[in-house]
N, C-alpha and C positions, 0 to 999 in steps of 0.2 A: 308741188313742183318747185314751188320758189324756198322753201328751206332746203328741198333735196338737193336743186344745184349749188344753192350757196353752201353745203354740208359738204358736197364733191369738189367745187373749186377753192376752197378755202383750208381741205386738207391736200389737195394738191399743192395750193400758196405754200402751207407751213411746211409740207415735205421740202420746198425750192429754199423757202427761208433757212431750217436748221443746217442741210445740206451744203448750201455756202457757206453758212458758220463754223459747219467745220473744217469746211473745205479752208478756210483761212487759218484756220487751226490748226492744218495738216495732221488731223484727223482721218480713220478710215471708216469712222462710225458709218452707219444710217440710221437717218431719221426714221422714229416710229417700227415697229414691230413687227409691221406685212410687208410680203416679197416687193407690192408695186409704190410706185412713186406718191404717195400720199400717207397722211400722219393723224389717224384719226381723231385723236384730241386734238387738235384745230378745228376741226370738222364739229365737233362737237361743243365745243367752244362757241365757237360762229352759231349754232343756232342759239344757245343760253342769249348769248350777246342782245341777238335776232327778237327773240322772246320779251326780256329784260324790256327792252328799248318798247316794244309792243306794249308793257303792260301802262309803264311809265309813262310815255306818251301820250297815254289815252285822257290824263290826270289832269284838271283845272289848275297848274302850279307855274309859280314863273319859271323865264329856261335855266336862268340858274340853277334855281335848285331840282329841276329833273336834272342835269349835267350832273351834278352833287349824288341825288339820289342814284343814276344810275353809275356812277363811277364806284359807290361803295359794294350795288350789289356786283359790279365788275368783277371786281375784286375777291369777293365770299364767293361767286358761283364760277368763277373760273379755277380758283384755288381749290375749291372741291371736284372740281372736274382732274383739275393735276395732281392730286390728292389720291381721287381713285381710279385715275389711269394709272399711276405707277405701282399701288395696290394691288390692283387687277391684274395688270404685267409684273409683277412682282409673284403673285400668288399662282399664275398659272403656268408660266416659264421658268419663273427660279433668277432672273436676272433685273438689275435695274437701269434703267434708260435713260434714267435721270439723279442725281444723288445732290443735294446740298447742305450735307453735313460739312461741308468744308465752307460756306458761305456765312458772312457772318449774320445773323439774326434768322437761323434754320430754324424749321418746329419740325426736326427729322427728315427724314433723307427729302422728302416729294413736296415741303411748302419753304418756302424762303420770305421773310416779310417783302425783302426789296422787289425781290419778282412779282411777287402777288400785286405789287404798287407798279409795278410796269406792266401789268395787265389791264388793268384798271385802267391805264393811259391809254393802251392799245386800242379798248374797247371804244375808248371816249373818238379817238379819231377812226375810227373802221367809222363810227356811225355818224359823225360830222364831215369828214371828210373823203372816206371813202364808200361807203352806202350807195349815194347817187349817181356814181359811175358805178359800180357794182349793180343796183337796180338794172341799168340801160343794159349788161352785158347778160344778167339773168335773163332777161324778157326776151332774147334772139334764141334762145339754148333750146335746139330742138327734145320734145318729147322721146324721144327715141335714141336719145344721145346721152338723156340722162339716166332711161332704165338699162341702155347699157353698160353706164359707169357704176352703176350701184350692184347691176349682175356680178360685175367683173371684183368689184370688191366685198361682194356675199364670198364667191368663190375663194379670193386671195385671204376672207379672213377663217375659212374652213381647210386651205391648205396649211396655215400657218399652223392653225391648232393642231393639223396631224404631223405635219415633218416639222416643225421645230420642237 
């Protein structure tokens, strides 16, 4: 229950996050791939993060160097997550969602070093910063609220396969 909703509310965060971004961009994009309001690599991200910080933690090591050690696999497991989201949407759609051939330090269109280093960052403060008000909002989120977000997004990711 507690990675499902932090996997639900965190691809809904990233759909709101990209969404303003390019809403400031006067963009008409959408975020992520499915008809509904969430962006599932986020979702998927958040648990790596989730995991990460779990195994890490568990480790007799000063905080420094868990911070260290978790920033770097931040960094490698989330870049592989972006990696083969735009793969994946790449190889089954024919389109890409994300391109950073035009950024400098790309390793092809889906890794950027700079992004991958603001990942890294991202992960460091979800888990120092935002975790413990994230916990408190997990732990109210009724059962029945969660399997109906995740029906709803079985469904939206079985419609997209067939009409898009």
């Amino acid at each position: 229950m507690y990675f499902s909703n932090n996997f639900i509310i965190y691809s809904i965060l990233g759909f709101i996050m990209e969404s303003t971004i390019y809403k400031f961009r006067d963009s008409i994009r959408h975020s992520g791939i499915l008809f509904g309001p969430y962006t599932l690599v986020y979702g998927f991200g958040i648990l790596a993060i989730l995991i990460i910080y779990k195994i890490v933690n568990k480790r007799k090591i000063n905080k420094f160097l868990k911070g260290l050690i978790m920033f770097i696999l931040f960094i490698v497991f989330l870049t592989l997550i972006e990696w083969l989201g735009g793969n994946i949407i790449n190889g089954i759609f024919n389109i890409d969602l994300w391109d950073y051939t035009k950024h400098k330090y790309n390793l092809g269109k889906y890794v950027s070093i700079p992004i991958s280093i603001s990942w890294g960052i991202l992960g460091l403060i979800f888990i120092y910063f935002l975790k413990p008000m994230s916990d408190r909002l997990i732990k109210i989120i009724p059962k029945k609220f969660t399997d109906i977000c995740l029906f709803i997004i079985f469904i939206d990711s079985i419609c997209t396969l067939v009409f898009k």
